[in-house]
FIRO-78232 format. One line per 2 residues: for each residue x, y, z of N, C-alpha, C. Coordinates in Angstrom, 2 decimals, padded with zeros to 5 digits. Each point is the difference from the previous one (the first is absolute). Example, Ala and Ser with C-alpha at 12.3 -4.5 7.8 and 13.67 -1.06 7.14 Angstrom:
% residues 2
013.19,-005.69,007.80,-000.89,001.19,000.00,000.90,001.20,000.00  -000.35,001.05,-000.72,000.82,001.19,000.06,-000.77,001.09,000.73
***
This chain:
% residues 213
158.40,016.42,-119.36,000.70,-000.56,001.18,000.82,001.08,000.71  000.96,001.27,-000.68,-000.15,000.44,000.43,-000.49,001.27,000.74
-000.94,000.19,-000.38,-001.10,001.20,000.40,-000.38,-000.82,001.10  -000.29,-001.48,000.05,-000.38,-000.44,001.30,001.18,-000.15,001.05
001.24,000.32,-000.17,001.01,-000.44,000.71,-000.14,001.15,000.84  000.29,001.21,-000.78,-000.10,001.32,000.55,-000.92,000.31,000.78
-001.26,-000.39,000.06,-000.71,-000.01,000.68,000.17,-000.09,001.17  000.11,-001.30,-000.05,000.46,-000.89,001.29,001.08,000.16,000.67
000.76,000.77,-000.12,001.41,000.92,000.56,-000.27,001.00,000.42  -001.10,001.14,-000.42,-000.71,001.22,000.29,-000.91,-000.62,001.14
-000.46,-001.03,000.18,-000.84,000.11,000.99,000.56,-000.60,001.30  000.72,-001.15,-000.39,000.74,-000.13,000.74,000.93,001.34,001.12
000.56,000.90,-001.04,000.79,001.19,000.64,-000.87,000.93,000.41  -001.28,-000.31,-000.59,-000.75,001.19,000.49,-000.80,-000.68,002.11
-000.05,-001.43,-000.28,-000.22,-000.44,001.46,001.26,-000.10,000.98  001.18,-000.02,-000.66,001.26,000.07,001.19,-000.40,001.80,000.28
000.11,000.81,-000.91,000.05,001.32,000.44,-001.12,000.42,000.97  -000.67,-000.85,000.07,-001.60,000.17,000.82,000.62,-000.62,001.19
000.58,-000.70,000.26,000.29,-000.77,001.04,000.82,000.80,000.86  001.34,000.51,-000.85,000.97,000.69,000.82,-000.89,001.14,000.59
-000.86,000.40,-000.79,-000.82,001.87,000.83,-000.36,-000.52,001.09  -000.67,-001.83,-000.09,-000.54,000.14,001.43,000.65,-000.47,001.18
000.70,-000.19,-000.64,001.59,-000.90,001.15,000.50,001.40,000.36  -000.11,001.22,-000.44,001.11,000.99,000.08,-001.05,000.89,000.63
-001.25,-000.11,-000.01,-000.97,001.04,000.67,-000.10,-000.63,001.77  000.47,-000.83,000.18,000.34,-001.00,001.83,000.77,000.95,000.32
-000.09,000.61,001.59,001.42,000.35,000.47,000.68,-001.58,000.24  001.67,000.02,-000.27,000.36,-001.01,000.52,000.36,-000.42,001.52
-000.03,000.97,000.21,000.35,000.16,001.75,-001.19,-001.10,000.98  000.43,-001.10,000.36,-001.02,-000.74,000.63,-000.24,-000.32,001.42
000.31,001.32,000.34,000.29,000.19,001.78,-001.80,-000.03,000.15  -000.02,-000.20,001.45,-001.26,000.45,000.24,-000.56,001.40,000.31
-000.73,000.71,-000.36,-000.52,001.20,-000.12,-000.38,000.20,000.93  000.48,000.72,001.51,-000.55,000.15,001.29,-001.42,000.85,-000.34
-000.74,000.27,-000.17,-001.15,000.94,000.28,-001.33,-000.80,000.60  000.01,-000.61,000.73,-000.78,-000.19,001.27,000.42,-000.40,000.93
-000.38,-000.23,000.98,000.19,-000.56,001.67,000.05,-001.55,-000.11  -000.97,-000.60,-000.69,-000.34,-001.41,-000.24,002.14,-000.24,-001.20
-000.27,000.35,-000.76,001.48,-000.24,-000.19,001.09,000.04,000.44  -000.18,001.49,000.90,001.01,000.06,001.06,000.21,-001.49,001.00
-000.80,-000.59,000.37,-000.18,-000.83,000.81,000.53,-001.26,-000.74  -000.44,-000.08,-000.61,000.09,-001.81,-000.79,001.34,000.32,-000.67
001.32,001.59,-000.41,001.06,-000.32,000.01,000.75,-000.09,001.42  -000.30,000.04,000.83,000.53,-000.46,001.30,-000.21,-001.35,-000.05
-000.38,-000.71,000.00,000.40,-001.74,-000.25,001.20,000.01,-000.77  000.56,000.89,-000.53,001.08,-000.39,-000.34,001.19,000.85,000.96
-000.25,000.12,000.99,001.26,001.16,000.88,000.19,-000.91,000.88  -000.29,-001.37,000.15,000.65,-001.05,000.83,000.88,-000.74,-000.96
001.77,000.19,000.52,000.76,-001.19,-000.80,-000.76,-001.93,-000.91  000.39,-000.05,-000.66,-000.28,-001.40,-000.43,000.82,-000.85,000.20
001.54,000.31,000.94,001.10,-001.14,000.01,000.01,000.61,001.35  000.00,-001.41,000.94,000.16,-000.59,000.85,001.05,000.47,000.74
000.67,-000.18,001.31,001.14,000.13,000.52,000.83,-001.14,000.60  -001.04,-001.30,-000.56,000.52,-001.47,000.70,001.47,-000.04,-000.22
000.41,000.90,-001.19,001.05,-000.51,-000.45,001.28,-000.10,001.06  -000.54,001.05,000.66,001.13,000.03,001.03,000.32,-001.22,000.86
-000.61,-001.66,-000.14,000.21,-001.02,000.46,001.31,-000.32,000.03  000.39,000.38,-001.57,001.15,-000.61,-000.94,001.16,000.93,000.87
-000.41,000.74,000.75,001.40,000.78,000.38,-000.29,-000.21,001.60  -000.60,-000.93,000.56,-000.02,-000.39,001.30,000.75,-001.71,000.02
-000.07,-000.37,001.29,000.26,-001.65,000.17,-001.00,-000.70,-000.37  -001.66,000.44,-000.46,-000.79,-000.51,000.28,-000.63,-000.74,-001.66
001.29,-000.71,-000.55,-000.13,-000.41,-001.72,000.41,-001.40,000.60  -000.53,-000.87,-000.65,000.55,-001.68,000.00,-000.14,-000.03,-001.72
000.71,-000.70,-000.65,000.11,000.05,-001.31,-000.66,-001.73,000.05  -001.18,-000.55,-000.71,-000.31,-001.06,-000.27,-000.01,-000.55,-001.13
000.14,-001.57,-000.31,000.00,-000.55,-000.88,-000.94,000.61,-001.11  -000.03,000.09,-001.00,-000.73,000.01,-001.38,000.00,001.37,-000.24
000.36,001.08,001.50,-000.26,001.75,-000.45,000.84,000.36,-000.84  -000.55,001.14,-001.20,000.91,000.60,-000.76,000.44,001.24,000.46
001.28,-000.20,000.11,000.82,001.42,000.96,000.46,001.08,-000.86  -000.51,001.11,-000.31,000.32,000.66,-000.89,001.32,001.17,000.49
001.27,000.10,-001.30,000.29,001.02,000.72,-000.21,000.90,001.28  -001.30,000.67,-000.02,000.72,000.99,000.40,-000.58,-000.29,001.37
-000.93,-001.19,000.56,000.07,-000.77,001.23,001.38,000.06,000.73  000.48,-000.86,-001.20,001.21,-000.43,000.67,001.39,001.54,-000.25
-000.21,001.00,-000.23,000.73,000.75,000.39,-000.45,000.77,000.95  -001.68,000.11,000.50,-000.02,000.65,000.93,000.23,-000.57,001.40
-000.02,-001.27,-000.40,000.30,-001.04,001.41,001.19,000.23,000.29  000.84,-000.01,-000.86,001.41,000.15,000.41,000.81,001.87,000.15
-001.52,001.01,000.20,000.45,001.10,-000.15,000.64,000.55,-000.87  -000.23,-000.35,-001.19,000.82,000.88,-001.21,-001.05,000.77,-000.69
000.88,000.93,-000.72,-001.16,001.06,-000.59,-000.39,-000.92,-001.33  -001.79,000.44,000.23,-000.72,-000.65,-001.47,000.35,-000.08,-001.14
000.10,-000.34,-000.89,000.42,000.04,-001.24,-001.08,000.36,-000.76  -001.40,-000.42,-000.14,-001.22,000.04,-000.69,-000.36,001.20,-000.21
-000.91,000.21,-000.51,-000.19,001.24,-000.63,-001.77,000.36,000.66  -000.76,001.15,000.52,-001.31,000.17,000.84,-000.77,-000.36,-000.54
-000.44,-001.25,-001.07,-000.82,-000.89,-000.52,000.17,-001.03,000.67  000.92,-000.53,000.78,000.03,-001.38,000.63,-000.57,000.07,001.14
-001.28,-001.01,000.39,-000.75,-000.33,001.25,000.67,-000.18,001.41  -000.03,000.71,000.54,000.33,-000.31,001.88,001.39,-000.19,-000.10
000.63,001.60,000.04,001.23,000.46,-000.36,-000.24,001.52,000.64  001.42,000.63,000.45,-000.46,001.12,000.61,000.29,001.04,-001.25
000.07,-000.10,-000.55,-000.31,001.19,-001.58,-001.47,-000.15,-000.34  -000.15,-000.97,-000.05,-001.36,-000.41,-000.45,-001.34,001.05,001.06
000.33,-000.66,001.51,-000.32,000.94,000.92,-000.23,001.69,-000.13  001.29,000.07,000.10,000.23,001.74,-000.41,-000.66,000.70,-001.00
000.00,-000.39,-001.40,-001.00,000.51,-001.09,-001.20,000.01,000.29  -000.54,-001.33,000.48,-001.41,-000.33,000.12,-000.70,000.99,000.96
000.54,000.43,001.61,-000.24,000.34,000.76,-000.13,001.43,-000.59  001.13,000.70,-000.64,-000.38,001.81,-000.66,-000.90,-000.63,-000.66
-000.35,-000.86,-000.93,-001.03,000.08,-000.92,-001.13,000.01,000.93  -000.28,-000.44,001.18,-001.29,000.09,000.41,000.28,001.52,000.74
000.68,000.30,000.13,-000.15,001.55,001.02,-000.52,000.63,-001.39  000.71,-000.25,-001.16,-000.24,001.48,-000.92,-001.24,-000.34,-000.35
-000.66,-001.14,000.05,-001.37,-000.08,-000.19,-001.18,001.01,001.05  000.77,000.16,001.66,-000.62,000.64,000.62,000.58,001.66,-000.02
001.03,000.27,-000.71,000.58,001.23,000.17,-001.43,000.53,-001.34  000.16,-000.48,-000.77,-000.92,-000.09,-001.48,-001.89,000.88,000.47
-000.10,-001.03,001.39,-001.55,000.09,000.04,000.28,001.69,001.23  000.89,000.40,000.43,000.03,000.74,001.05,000.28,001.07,-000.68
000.49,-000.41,-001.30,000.61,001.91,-001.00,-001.73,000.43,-000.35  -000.24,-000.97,-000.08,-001.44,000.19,-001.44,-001.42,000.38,000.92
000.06,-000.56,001.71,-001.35,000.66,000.62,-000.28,000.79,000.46  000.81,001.09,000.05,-000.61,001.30,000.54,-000.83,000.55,-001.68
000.48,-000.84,-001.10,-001.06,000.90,-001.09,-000.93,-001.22,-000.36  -000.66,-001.29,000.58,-001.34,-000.60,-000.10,-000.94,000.78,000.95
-000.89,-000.17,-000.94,-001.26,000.77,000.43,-000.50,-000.95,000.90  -000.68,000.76,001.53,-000.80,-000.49,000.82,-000.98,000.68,000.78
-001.33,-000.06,-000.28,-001.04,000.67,000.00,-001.02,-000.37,000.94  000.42,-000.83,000.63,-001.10,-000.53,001.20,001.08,000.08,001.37
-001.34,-000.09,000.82,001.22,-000.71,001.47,000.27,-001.30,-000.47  -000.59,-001.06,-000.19,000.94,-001.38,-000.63,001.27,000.00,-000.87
-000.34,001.08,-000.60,001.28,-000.19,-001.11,000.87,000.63,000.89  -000.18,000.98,000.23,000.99,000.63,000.51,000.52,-001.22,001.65
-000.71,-000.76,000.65,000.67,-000.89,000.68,000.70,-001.26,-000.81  -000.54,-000.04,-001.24,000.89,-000.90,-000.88,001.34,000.71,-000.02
000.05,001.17,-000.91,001.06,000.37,000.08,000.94,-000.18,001.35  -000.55,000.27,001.10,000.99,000.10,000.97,000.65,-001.80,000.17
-000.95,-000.44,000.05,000.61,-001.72,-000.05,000.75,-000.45,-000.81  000.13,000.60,-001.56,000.63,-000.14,-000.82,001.76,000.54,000.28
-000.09,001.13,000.24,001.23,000.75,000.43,000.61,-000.69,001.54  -000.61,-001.15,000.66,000.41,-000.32,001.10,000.39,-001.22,-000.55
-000.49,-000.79,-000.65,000.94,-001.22,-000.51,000.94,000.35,-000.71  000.18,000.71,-000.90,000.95,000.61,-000.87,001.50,000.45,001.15
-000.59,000.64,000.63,000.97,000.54,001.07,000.64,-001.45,000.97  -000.87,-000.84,000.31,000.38,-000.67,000.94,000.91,-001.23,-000.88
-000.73,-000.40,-001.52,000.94,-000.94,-000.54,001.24,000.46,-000.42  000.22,001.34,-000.66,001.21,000.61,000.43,001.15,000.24,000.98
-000.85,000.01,001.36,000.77,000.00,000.97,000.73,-001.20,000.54  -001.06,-001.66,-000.72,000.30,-001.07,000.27,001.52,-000.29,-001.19
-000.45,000.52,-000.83,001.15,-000.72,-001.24,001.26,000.97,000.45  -000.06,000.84,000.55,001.35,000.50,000.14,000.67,-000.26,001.55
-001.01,-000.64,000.22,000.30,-000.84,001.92,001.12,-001.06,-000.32  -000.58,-000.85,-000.82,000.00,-001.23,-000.64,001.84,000.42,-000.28
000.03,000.62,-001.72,001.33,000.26,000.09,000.94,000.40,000.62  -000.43,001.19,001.13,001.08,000.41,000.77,000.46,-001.26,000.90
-001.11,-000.99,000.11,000.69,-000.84,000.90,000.87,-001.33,-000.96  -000.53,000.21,-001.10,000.65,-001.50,-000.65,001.90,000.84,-000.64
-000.46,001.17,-000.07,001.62,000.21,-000.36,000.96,001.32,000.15  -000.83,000.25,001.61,000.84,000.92,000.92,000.72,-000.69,001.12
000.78,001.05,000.70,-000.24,-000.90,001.86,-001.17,000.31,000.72  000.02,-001.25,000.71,-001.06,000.22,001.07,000.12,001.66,000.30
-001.03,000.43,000.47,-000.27,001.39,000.50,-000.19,-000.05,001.58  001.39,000.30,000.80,-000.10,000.57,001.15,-000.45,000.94,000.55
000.19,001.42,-000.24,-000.49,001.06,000.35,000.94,000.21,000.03  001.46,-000.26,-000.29,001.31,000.80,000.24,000.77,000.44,-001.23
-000.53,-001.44,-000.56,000.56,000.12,-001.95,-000.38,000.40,-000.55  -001.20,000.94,-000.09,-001.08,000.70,-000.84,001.18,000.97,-000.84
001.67,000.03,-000.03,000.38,000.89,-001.16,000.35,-001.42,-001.03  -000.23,-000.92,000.06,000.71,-001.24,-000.96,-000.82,000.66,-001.08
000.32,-001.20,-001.44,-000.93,000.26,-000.57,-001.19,-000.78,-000.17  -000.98,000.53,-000.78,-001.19,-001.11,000.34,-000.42,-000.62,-001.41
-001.38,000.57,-000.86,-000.35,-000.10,-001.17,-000.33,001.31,-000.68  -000.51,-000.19,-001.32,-000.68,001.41,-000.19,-001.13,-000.70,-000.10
-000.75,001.80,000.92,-001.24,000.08,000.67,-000.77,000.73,-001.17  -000.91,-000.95,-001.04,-001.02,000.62,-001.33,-000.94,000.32,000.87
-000.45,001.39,-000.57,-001.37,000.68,000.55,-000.80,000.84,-001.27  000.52,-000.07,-000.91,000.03,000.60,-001.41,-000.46,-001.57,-001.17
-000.62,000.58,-000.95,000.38,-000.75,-001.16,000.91,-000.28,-001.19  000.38,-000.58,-000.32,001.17,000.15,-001.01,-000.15,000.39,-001.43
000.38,001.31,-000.20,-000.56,000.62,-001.41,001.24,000.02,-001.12  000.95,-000.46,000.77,001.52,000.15,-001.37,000.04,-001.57,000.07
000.82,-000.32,-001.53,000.45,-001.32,000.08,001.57,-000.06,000.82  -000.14,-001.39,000.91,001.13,-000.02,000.72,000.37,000.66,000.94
-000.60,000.90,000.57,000.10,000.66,001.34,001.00,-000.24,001.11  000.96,000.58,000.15,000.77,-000.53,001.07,-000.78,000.85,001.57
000.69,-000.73,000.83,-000.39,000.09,001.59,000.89,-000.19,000.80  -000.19,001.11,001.02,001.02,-000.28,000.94,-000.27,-000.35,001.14
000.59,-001.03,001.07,-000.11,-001.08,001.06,-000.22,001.26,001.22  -001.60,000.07,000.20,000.17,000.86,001.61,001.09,-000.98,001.16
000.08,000.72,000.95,000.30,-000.02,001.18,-000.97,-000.91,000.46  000.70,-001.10,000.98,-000.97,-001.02,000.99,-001.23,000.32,000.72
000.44,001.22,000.59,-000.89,000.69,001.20,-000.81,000.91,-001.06  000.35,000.48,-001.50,-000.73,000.76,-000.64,-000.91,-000.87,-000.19
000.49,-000.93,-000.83,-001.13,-001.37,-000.34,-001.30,-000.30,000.90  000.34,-000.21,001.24,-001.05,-000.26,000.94,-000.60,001.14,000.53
000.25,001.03,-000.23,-000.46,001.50,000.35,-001.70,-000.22,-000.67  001.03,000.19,-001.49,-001.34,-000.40,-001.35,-000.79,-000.65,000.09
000.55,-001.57,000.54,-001.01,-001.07,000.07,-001.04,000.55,001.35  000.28,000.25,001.16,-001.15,000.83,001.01,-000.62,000.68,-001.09
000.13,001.31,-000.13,-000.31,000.71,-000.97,-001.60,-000.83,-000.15  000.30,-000.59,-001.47,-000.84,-000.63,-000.62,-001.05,-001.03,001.01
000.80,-000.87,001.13,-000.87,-000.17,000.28,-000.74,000.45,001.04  000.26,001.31,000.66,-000.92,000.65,000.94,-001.35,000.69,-000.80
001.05,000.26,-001.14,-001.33,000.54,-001.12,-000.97,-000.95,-000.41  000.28,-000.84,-000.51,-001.12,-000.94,-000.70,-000.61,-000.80,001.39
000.39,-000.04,001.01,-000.93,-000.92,001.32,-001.02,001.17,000.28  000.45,000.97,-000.31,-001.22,001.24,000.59,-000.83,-000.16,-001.19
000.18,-000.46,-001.27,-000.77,000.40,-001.03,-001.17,-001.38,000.18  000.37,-000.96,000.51,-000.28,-001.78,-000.77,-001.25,000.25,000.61
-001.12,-000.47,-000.76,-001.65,-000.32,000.21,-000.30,-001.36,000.26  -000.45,-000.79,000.70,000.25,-001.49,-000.33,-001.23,-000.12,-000.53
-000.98,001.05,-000.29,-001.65,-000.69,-000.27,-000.03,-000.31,-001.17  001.91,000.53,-001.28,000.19,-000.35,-001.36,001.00,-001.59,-000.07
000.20,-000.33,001.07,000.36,-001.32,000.16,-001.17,-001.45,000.04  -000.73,000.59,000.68,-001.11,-001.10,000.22,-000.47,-001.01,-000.55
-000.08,-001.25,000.38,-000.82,-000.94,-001.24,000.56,-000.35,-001.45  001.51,000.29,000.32,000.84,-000.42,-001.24,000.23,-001.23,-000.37
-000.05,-000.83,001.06,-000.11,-001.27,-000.24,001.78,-000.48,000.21  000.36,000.78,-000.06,001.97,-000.18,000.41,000.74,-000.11,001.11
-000.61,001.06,000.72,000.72,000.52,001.10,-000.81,000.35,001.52
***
């Protein structure tokens, strides 16, 4: 019994130790691996925000509170103009906004570090590429439109020294990265920028027949 116990402990330890080599032979890193054009592309579906800007209802006249609705915090503090309390996990909230929106730029800052080294070997690819680098550029230019207007001042042409947001054009390689708030008129400098660049780049013959748009 026990010569058979031992056994059965040896093999046992001998299949966990088999297990860990192959759990430990994975990189863990589960980013996506830019090395084609076709990837480049399909991570741009993610360089458009996923939260909304309705929220800004709650900070207009344009809320009627009805029977049976559940009013959550931070509704009702933005209705009444107070700063959020919630934390950038809570839905249609302007924190919520703000994270979401860098998260989709750094998705396009991501695809714009990595294509000058995908390979493109045809005239197609190489007009892929250029379409690729024009959405990238242009949803960039949109998500930082977006913020400068949800939590700057309006932009006259006179206030361009206020401050504005910070303008990501980079990817983020340290944990926690701080940033500093361009200038109003810098802000929108950038945003041209990007989008005089990417309207010269855009192909529409890679739009076609999407069935979306």
């Amino acid at each position: 019994m026990k010569r058979i116990t031992y056994i059965s402990l040896l093999s046992g330890l001998l299949l966990i130790t088999a297990g860990c080599d192959t759990f430990l032979d994975e990189d863990p890193d589960n980013r996506v691996d830019l090395d084609n054009l076709e990837k480049a592309g399909q991570l741009l579906v993610s360089a458009y925000s996923v939260s909304s800007p309705n929220f800004t209802d709650w900070l207009s006249d344009d809320v009627i509170f009805t029977v049976g609705t559940n009013i959550r915090l931070e509704h009702q503090e933005m209705f009444e103009w107070q700063d959020v309390s919630v934390g950038p996990t809570s839905l249609d909230t302007p924190i919520y906004y703000w994270f979401e929106t860098y998260t989709a730029i750094a998705h396009a800052n991501e695809v714009l570090a990595e294509l000058d080294n995908l390979p493109a070997n045809s005239d197609e690819a190489q007009a892929r590429k250029r379409a690729v680098e024009s959405e990238a550029l242009l949803a960039r230019a949109y998500g930082h439109f977006m913020l400068v207007n949800m939590f700057s001042q309006h932009y006259t042409g006179d206030n361009g020294s206020m401050a504005g947001v910070p303008y990501i054009t980079t990817p983020e390689t340290v944990f926690l990265a701080e940033y500093e708030r361009e200038s109003l008129g810098r802000v929108y400098d950038l945003i041209e920028e990007d989008l005089l660049r990417g309207i010269e780049l855009v192909d529409d013959s890679f739009f076609e027949n999407s069935g979306k748009y």
